[in-house]
C-alpha positions, -999 to 999 in steps of 0.1 A, spaced: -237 167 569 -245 132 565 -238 123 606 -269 150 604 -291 136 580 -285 101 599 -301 113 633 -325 128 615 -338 102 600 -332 80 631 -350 107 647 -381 100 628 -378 63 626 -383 60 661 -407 86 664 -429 72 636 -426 35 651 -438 48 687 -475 55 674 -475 24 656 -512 6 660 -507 -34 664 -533 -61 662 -522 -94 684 -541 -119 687 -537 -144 713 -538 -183 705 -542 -210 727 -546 -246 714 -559 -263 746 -597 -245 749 -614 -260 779 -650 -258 753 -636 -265 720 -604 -280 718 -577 -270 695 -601 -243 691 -579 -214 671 -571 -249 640 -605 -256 635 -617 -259 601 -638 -232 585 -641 -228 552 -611 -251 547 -591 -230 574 -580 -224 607 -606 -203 626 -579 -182 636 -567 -173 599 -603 -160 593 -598 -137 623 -557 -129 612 -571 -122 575 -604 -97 584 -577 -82 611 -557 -73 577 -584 -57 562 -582 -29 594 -572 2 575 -556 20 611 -540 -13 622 -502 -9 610 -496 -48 617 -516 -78 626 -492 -105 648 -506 -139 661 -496 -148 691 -496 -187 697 -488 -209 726 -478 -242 705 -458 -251 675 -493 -269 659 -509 -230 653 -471 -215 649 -471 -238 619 -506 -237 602 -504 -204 605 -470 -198 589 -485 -219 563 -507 -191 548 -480 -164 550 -492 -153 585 -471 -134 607 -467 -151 643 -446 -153 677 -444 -184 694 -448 -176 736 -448 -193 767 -477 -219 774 -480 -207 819 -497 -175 805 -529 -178 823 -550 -154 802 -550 -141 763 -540 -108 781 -505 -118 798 -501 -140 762 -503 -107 741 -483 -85 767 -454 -107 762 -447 -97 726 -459 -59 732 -434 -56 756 -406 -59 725 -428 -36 701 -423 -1 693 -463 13 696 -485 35 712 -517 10 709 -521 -25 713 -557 -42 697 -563 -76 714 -586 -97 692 -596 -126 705 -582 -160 684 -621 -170 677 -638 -137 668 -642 -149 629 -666 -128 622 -652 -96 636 -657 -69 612 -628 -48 605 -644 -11 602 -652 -21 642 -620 -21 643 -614 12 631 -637 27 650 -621 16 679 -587 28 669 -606 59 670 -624 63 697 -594 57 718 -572 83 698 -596 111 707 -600 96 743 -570 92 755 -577 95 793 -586 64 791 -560 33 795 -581 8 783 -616 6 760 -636 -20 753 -664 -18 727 -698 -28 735 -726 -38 716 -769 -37 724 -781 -77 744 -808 -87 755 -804 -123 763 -812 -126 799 -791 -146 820 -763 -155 795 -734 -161 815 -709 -167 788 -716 -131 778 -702 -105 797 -721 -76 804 -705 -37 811 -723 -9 830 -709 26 821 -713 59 831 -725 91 808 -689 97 801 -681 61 784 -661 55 816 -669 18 829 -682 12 864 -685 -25 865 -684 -59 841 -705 -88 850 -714 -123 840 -747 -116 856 -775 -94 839 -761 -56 848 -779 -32 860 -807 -51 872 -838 -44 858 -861 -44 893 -888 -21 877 -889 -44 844 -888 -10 818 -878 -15 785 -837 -18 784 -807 -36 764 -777 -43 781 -740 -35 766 -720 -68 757 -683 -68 764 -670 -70 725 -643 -96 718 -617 -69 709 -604 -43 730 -576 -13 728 -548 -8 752 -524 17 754 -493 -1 755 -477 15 786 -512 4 801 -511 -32 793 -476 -36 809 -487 -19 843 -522 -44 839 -497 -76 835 -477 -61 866 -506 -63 888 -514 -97 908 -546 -114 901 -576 -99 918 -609 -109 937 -630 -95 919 -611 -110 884 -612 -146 901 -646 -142 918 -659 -136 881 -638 -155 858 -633 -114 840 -595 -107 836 -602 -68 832 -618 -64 868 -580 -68 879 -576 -32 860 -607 -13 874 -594 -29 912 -564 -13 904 -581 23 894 -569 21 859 -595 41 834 -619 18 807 -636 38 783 -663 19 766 -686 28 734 -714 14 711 -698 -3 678 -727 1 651 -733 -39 643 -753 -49 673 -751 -89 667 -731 -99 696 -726 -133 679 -687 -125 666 -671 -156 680 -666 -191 683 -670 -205 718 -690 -233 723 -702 -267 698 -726 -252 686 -715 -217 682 -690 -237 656 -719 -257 640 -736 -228 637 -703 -206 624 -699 -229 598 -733 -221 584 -729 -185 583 -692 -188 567 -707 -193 536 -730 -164 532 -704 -140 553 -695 -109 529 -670 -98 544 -649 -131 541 -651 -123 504 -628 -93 505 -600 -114 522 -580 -147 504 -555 -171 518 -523 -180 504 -504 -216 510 
């Protein structure tokens, strides 16, 4: 009777782990822009501790994991109770950095957040979590939001079909507006949804022209005929991160109005 109960319940455990939702959010200390990027200070913390904290506040995220490549984040991090992996510094994207620990988790989707989206808002989340539950043809979807900065090359830009299913990403302004009619463009969010069985099979594949031609690591996956799903997430400033000088300048202004940072606290 008890044997019974045991694979029951072992039964379970693993079938409730499988669907598991994790967060991981890759961590790189040597940024090409900004230096030591995911330790800068905000607030009086590391810019990646705002993005662990509002990642906690995702109500369909089961666990939020940082995933650094050096023992300076590994430590600051720890500092404040966060939960992080150490992983190998030849990774040569945030994607094969976050794939590394996936492949030893027991979960059906894997959320990479960027380390410098700090002002990420966690019902986006949510709504990503979502969308990709109830469109699960897809392997990967990457939430878009309305631009109309022309000629923005640090932005990356996704043209989609009528069924969400994406086409193309660019650095350059897609589809081209030759008859100049009234248009936004869809901004590549800094957050994106994998299944887990999908992410493995994307790190599998070699680099790709198209991926190196653009400097835009998910072009490997539509070379390779995987499925991206993309939709329209409700806040339409596309301003969620921290990438250049003055994107930090200018971050540090907007900490201290930010609401949302209210909801979250640090420990040390």
């Amino acid at each position: 009777m008890v044997t019974h109960i045991l694979i029951i319940l072992s039964f379970w455990e693993r079938k409730l782990n499988i669907s598991m939702i994790i967060g991981l959010i890759p961590a790189r200390l040597n940024s090409t822009r900004l230096p030591n990027k995911p330790l800068l200070n905000i607030e009086g913390y590391p810019l990646v501790m705002h993005v662990y904290s509002r990642a906690k506040l995702a109500k369909k995220l089961d666990k939020v994991i940082i995933c650094a490549d050096d023992y300076k984040i590994y430590n600051a991090v720890k500092k404040y109770g966060a939960e992080c992996i150490l992983t190998s510094k030849k990774h040569k994207n945030g994607t094969e950095r976050i794939c590394e620990v996936a492949k030893k988790l027991n979960a059906e989707f894997i959320v990479d957040i960027q380390c410098d989206a700090c002002f990420i808002n966690p019902k986006d989340i949510d709504r990503l979590i979502t969308f990709h539950q109830k469109k699960k043809n897809f392997d990967i979807v990457i939430p878009h939001s309305k631009f109309n900065t022309k000629n923005d090359h640090s932005a990356v830009k996704i043209y989609s079909d009528k069924n969400n299913q994406i086409i193309y990403m660019s650095r350059n302004d897609i589809p081209y507006n030759f008859y100049k009619k009234k248009m936004f463009l869809k901004r590549h969010q800094d957050f994106i949804s994998f299944k887990k069985k999908s992410l493995i099979k994307f790190s599998k594949f070699s680099q790709s022209y198209l991926e190196n031609l653009e400097g835009i690591e998910l072009l490997r996956a539509l070379e390779n005929k995987m499925h991206l799903g993309t939709f329209k997430i409700t806040d339409d400033n596309p301003v969620s991160s921290i990438n250049t000088k003055k994107d930090y300048i200018n971050g540090k202004k907007r900490m201290k109005f930010d609401l949302i940072k209210k909801k979250y606290s640090f420990k040390s």
